[in-house]
C-alpha positions as a LaTeX table, in Angstrom:
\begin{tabular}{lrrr}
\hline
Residue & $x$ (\AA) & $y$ (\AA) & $z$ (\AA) \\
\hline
Unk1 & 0.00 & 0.00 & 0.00 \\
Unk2 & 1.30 & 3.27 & $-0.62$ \\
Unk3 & 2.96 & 5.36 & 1.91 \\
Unk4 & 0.20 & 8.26 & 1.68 \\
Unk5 & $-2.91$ & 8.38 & 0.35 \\
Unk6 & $-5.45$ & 11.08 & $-0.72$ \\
Unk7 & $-9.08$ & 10.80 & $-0.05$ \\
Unk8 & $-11.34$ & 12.46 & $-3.35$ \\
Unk9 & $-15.19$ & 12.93 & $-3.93$ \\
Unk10 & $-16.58$ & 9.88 & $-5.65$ \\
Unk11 & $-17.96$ & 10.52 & $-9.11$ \\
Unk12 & $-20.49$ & 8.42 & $-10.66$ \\
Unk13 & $-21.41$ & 6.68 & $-13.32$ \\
Unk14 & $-23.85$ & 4.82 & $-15.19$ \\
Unk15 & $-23.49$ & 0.87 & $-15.72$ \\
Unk16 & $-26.80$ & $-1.13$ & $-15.60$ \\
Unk17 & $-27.10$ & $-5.22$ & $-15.08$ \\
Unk18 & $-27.32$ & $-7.40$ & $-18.53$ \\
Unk19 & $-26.35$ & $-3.84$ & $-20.75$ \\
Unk20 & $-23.76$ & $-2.05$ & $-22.12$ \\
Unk21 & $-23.32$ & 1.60 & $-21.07$ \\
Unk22 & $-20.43$ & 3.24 & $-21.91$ \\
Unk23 & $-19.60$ & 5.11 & $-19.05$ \\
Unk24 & $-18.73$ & 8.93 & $-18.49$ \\
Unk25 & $-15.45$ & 10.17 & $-16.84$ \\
Unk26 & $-17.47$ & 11.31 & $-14.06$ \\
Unk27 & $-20.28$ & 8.77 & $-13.66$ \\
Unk28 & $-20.18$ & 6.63 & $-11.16$ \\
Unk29 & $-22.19$ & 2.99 & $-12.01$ \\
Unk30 & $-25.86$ & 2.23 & $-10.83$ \\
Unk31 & $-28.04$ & $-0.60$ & $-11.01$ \\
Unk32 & $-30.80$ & $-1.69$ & $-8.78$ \\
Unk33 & $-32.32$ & $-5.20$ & $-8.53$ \\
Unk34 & $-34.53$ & $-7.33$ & $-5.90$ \\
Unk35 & $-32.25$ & $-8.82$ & $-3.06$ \\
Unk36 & $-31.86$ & $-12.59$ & $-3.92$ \\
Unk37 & $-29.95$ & $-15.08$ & $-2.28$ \\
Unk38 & $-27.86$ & $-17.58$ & $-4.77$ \\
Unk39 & $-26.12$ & $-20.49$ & $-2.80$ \\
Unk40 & $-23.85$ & $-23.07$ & $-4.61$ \\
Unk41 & $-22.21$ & $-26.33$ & $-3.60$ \\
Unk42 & $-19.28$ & $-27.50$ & $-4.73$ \\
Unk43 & $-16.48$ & $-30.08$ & $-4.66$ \\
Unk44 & $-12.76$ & $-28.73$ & $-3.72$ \\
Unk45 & $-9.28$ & $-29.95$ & $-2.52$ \\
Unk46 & $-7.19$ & $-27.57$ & $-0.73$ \\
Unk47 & $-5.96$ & $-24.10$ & $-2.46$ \\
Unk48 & $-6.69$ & $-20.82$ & $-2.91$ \\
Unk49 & $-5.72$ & $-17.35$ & $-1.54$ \\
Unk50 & $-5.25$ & $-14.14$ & $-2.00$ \\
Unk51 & $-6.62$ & $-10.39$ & $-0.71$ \\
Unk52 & $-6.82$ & $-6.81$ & $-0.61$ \\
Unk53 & $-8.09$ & $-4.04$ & 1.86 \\
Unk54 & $-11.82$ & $-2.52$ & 1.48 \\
Unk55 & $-11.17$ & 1.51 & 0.87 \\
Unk56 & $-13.12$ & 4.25 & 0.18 \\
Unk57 & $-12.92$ & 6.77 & $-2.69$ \\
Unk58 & $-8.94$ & 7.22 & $-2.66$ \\
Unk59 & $-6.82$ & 8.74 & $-5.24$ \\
Unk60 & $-4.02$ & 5.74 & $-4.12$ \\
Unk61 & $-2.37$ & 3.22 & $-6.50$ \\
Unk62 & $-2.82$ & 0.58 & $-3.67$ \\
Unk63 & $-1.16$ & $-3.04$ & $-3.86$ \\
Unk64 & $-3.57$ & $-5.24$ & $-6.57$ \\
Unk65 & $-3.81$ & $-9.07$ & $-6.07$ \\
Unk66 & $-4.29$ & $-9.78$ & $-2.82$ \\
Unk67 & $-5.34$ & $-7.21$ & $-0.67$ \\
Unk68 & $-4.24$ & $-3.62$ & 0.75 \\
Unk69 & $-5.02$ & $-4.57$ & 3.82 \\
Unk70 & $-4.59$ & $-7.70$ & 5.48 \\
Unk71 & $-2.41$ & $-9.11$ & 4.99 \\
Unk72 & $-0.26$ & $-6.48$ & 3.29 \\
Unk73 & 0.23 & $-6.70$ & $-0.21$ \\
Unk74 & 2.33 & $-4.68$ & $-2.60$ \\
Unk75 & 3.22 & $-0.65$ & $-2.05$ \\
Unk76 & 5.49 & $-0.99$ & 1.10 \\
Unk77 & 8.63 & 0.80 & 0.35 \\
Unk78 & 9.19 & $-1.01$ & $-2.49$ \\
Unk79 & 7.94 & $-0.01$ & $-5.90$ \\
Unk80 & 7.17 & $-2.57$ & $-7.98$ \\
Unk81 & 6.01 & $-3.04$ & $-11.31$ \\
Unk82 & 5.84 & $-5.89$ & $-14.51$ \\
Unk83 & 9.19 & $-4.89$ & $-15.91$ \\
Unk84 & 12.82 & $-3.50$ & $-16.17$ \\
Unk85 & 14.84 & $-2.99$ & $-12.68$ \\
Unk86 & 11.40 & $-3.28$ & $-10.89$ \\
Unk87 & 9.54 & $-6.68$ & $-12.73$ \\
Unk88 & 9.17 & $-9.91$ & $-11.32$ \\
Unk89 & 12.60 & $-11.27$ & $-11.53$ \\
Unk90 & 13.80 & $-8.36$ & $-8.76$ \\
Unk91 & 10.77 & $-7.93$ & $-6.37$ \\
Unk92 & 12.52 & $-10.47$ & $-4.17$ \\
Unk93 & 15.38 & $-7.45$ & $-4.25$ \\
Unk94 & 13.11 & $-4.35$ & $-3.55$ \\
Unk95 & 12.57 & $-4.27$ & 0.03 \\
Unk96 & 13.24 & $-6.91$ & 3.19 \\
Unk97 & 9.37 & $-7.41$ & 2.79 \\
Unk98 & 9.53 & $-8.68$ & $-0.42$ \\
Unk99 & 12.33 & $-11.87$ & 0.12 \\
Unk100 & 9.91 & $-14.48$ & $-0.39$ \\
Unk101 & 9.17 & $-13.54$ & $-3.78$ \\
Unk102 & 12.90 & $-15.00$ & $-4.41$ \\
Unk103 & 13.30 & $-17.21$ & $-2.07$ \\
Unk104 & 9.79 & $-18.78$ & $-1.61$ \\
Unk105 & 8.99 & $-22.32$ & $-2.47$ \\
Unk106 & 5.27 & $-22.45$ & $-2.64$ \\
Unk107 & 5.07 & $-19.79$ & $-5.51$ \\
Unk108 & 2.02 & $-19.06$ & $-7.41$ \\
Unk109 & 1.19 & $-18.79$ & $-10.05$ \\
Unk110 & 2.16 & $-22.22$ & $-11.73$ \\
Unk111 & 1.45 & $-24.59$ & $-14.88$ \\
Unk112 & $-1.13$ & $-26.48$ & $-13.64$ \\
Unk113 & $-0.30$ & $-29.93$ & $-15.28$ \\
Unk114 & $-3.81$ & $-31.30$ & $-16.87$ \\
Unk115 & $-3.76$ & $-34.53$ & $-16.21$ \\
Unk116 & $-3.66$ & $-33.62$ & $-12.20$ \\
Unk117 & $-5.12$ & $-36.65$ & $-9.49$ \\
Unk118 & $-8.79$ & $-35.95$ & $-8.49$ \\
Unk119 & $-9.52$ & $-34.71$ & $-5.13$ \\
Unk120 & $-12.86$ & $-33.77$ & $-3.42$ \\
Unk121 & $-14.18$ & $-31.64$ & $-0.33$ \\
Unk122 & $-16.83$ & $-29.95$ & 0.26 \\
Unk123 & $-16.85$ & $-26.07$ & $-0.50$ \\
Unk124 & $-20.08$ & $-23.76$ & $-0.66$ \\
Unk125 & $-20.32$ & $-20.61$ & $-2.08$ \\
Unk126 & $-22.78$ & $-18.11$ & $-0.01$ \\
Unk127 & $-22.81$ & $-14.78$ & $-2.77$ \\
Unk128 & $-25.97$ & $-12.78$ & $-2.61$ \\
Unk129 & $-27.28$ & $-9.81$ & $-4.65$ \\
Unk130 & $-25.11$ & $-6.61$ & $-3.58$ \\
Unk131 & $-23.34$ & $-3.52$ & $-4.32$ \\
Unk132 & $-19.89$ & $-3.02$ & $-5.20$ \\
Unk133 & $-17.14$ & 0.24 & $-5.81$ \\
Unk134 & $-13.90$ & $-0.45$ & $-7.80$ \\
Unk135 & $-10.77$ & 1.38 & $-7.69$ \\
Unk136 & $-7.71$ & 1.09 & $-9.85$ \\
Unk137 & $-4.92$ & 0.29 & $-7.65$ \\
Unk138 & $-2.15$ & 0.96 & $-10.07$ \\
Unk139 & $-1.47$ & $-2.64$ & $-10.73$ \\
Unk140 & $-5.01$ & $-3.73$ & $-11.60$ \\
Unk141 & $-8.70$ & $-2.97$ & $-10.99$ \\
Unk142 & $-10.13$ & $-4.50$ & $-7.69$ \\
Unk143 & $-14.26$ & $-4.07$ & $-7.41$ \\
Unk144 & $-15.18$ & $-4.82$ & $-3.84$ \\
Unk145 & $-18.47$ & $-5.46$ & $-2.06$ \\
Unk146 & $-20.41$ & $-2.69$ & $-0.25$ \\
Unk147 & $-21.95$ & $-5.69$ & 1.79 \\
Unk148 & $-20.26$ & $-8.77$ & 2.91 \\
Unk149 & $-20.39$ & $-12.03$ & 0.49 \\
Unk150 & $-18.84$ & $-15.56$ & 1.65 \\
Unk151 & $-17.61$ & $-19.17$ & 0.80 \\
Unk152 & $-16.84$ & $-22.10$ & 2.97 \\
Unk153 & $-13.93$ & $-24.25$ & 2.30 \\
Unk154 & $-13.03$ & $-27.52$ & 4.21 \\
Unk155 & $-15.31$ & $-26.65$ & 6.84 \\
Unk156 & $-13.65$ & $-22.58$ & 7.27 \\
Unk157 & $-15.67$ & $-19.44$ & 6.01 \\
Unk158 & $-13.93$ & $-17.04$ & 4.00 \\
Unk159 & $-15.37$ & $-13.56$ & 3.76 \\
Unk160 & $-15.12$ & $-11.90$ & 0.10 \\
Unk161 & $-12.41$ & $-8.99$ & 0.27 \\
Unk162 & $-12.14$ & $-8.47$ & $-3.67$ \\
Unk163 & $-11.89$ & $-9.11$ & $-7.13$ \\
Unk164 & $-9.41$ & $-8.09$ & $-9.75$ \\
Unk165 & $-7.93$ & $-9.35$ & $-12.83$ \\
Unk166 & $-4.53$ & $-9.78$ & $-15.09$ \\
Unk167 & $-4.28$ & $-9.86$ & $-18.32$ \\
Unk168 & $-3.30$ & $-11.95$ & $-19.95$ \\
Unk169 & $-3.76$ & $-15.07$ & $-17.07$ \\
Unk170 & $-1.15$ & $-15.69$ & $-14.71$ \\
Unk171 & $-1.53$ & $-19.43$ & $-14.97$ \\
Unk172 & $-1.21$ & $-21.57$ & $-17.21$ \\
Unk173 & $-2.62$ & $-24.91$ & $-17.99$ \\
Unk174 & $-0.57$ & $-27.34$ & $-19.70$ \\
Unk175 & 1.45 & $-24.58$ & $-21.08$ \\
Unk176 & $-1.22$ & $-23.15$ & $-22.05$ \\
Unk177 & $-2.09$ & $-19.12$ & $-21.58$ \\
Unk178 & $-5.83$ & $-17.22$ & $-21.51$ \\
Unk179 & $-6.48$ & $-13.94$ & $-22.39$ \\
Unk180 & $-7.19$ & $-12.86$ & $-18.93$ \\
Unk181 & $-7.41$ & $-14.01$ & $-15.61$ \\
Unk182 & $-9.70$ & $-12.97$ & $-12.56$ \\
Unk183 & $-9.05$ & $-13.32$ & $-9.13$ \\
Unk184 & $-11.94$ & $-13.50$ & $-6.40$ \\
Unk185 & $-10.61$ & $-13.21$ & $-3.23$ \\
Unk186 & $-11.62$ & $-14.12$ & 0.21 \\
Unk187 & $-10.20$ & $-13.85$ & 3.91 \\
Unk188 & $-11.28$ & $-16.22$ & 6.66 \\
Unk189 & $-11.75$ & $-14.71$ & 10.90 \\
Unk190 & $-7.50$ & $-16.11$ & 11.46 \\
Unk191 & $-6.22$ & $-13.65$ & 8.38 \\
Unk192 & $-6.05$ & $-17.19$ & 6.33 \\
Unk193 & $-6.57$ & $-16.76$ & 2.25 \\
Unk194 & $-8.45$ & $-18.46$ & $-0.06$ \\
Unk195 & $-8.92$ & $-17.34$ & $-3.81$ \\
Unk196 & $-10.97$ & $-18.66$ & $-6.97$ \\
Unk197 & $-9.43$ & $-18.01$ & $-9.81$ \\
Unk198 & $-11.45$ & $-17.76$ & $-13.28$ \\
Unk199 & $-9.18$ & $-18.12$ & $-16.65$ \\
Unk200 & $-10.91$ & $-16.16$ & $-19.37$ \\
Unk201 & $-10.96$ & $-16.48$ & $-23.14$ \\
Unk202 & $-11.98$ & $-14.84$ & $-26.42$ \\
Unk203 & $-15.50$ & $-15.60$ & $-27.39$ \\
Unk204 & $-19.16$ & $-13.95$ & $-27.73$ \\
Unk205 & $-19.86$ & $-10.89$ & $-25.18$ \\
Unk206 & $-20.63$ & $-11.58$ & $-22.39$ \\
Unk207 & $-23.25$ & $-10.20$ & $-20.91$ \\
Unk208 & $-23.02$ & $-10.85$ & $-17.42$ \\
Unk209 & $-19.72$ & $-9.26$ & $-17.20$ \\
Unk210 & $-20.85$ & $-6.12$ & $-18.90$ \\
Unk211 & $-20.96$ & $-3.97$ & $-16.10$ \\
Unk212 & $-18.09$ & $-5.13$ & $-14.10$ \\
Unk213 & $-15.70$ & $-4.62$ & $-17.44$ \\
Unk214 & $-17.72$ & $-1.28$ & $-18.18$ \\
Unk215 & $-16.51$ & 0.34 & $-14.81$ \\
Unk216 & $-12.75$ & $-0.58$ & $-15.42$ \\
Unk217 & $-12.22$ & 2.19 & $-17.70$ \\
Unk218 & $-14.59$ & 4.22 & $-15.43$ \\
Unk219 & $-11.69$ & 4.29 & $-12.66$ \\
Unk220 & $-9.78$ & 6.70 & $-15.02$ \\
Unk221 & $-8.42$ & 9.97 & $-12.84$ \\
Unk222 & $-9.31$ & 8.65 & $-9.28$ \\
Unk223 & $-13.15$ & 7.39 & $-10.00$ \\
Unk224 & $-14.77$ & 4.64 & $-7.92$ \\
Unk225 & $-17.61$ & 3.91 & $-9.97$ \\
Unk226 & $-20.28$ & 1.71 & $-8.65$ \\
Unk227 & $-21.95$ & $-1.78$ & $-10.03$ \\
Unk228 & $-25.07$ & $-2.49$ & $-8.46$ \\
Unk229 & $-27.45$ & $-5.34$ & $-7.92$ \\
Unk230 & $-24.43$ & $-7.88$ & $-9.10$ \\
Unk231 & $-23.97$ & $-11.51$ & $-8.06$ \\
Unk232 & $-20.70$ & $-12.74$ & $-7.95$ \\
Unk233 & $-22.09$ & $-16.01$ & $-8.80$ \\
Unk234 & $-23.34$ & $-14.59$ & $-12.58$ \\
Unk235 & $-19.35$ & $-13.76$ & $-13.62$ \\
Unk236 & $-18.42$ & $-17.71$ & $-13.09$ \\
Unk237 & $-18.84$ & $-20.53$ & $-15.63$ \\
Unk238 & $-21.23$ & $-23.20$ & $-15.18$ \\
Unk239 & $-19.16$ & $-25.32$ & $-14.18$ \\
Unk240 & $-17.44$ & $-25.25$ & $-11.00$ \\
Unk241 & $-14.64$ & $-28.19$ & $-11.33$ \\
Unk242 & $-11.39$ & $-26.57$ & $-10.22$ \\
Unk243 & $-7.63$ & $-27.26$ & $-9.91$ \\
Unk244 & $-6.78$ & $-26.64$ & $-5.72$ \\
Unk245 & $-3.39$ & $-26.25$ & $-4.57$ \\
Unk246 & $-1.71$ & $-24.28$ & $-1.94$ \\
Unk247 & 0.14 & $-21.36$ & $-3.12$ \\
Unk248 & 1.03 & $-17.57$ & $-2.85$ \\
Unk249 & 0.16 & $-13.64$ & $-3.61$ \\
Unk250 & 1.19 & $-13.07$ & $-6.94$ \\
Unk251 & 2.15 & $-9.89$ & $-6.31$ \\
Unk252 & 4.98 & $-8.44$ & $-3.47$ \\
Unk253 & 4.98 & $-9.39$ & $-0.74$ \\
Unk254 & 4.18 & $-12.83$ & $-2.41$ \\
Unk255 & 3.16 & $-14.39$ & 1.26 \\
Unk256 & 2.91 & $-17.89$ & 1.33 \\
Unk257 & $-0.28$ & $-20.38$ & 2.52 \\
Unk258 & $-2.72$ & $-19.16$ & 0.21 \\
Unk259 & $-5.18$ & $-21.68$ & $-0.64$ \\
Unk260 & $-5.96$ & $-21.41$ & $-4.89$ \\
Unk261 & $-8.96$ & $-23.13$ & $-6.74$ \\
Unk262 & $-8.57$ & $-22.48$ & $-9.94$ \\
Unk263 & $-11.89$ & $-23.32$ & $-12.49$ \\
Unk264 & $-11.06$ & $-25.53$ & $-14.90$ \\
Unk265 & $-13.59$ & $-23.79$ & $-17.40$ \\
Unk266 & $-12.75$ & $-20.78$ & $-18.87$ \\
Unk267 & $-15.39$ & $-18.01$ & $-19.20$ \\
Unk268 & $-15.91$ & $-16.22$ & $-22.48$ \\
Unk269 & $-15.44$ & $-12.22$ & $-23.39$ \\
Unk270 & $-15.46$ & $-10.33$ & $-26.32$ \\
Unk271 & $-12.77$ & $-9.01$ & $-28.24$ \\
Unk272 & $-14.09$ & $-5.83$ & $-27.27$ \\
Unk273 & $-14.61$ & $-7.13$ & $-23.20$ \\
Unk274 & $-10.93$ & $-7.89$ & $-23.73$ \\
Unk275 & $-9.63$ & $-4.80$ & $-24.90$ \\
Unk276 & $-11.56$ & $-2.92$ & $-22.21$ \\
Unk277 & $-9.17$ & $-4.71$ & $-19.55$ \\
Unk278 & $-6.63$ & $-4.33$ & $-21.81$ \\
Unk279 & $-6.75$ & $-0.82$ & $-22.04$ \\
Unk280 & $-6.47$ & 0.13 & $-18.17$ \\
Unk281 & $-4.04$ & $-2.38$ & $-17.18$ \\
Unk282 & $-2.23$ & $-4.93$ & $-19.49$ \\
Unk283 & 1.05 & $-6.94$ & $-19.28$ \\
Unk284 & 0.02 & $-7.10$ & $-15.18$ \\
Unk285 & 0.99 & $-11.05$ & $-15.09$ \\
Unk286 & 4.01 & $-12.98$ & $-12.94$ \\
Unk287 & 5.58 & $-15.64$ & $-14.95$ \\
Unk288 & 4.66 & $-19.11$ & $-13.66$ \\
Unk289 & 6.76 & $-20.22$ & $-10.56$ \\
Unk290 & 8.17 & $-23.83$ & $-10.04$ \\
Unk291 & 5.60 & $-26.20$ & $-8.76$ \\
Unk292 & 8.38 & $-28.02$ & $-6.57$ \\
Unk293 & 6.78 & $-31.08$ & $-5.77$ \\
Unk294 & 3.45 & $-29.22$ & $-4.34$ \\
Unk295 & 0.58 & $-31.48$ & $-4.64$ \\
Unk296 & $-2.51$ & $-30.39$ & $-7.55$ \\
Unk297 & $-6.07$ & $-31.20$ & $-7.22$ \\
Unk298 & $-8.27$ & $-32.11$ & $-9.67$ \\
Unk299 & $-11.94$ & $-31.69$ & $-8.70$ \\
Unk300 & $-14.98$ & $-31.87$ & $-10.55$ \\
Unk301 & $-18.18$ & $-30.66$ & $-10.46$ \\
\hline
\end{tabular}
């Protein structure tokens, strides 16, 4: 997180459910629907973490894939970025804070191998109708939920703390790379991580996404438009089968013991979708990390 931060007015938008708007500078995104609880069950293994802190309307370029606030992530007194002196291959060199991005052995992300052992346990996802703000951080977009939203893994509820995304995807599947890649991610009571991560291709629009992709660009010059009446459950695939492993932020300080479920079914955007991500932040992936014997589960749903 960076070392000060400046509080502005939010601006608003306009970004309505199931349409696309193309949002003004200073609009800030609205949408109203009927409250409605959505509940899904689902098989897991172990993995998935990741989080960022819940602001305000700040004019900060906060730490992006896990969270800003607990535990820390990114900013510190080390700048960071996706290339030259400050890329990847140095964070481990920026600050103290920052070691086990070089010395770590439970990196993430990796190349999830396809042909990975199946695994079950029980995980249920709890995501109801709500509102949410995003703010660019500097590194990515995050959008984060004005009321609280939760999944239970292996027996432990995680609260929702954010969503952002990288594009293209941080991992990879058999080698293989996606256009884009969205994290979702979730804090439990004991500070422990867990984080769903959705690989996204190039396909028809997507509807459902509309309004979360419509307020990225929206968070040009400080904004923290708003998307309303969204369920997180309408931005995953149908699907819910998942790689689980345990793992690491992605981004500085690249803390260990984050728990990963990564879907094995790729959502579709448009070209255009794409582009829209694109256009904010791009380039904003680490280079897989060595799986070093760590365990992969193969779940399906």
């Amino acid at each position: 997180m960076p070392a000060s931060q400046s509080t502005q007015a939010c601006h608003r938008i306009a970004v309505k459910a199931g349409q696309r708007i193309r949002p003004e500078p200073i609009r800030k995104a609205e949408m109203h629907n009927t409250s409605l609880i959505t509940r899904r069950s689902v098989i897991t293994g172990s993995g998935v973490g990741l989080l960022a802190m819940i602001t305000g309307c700040t004019n900060t370029a906060g730490p992006d894939d896990p969270a800003t606030a607990s535990p820390p992530q990114g900013g510190a007194s080390g700048e960071w970025s996706y290339e030259g002196a400050s890329g990847p291959q140095h964070w481990g060199e920026l600050d103290d804070e920052f070691t086990t991005c070089s010395t770590g052995t439970a990196q993430s992300p990796i190349d999830v191998p396809s042909n990975a052992p199946l695994s079950s346990s029980p995980t249920t996802l709890d995501y109801t109708v709500a509102d949410f703000q995003a703010r660019d951080t500097g590194h990515t977009v995050e959008l984060h939920a004005l009321s609280p939203q939760r999944i239970t893994v292996d027996g432990t509820q995680y609260t929702f703390k954010q969503m952002h995304y990288h594009a293209p995807s941080e991992h990879t599947v058999g080698g293989t790379s996606y256009e884009a890649e969205f994290h979702f991610v979730h804090q439990s009571d004991d500070d422990a991580l867990a984080v769903i991560g959705v690989l996204a291709t190039a396909g028809k629009d997507n509807a459902a996404w509309s309004p979360v992709i419509d307020a990225v660009p929206a968070t040009r010059g400080g904004n923290s438009p708003e998307v309303t009446g969204l369920t997180l459950t309408s931005l995953l695939p149908d699907s819910l089968g998942h790689y689980a492993y345990d793992g690491s932020l992605t981004t500085p300080p690249c803390s260990e013991g984050v728990r990963w479920l990564l879907l094995q079914t790729p959502i579709e955007l448009s070209t255009g979708q794409i582009e829209d991500l694109r256009s904010v932040h791009s380039g904003n992936n680490r280079p897989t990390r060595p799986l070093n014997n760590r365990k992969i589960s193969q779940t399906g749903q």
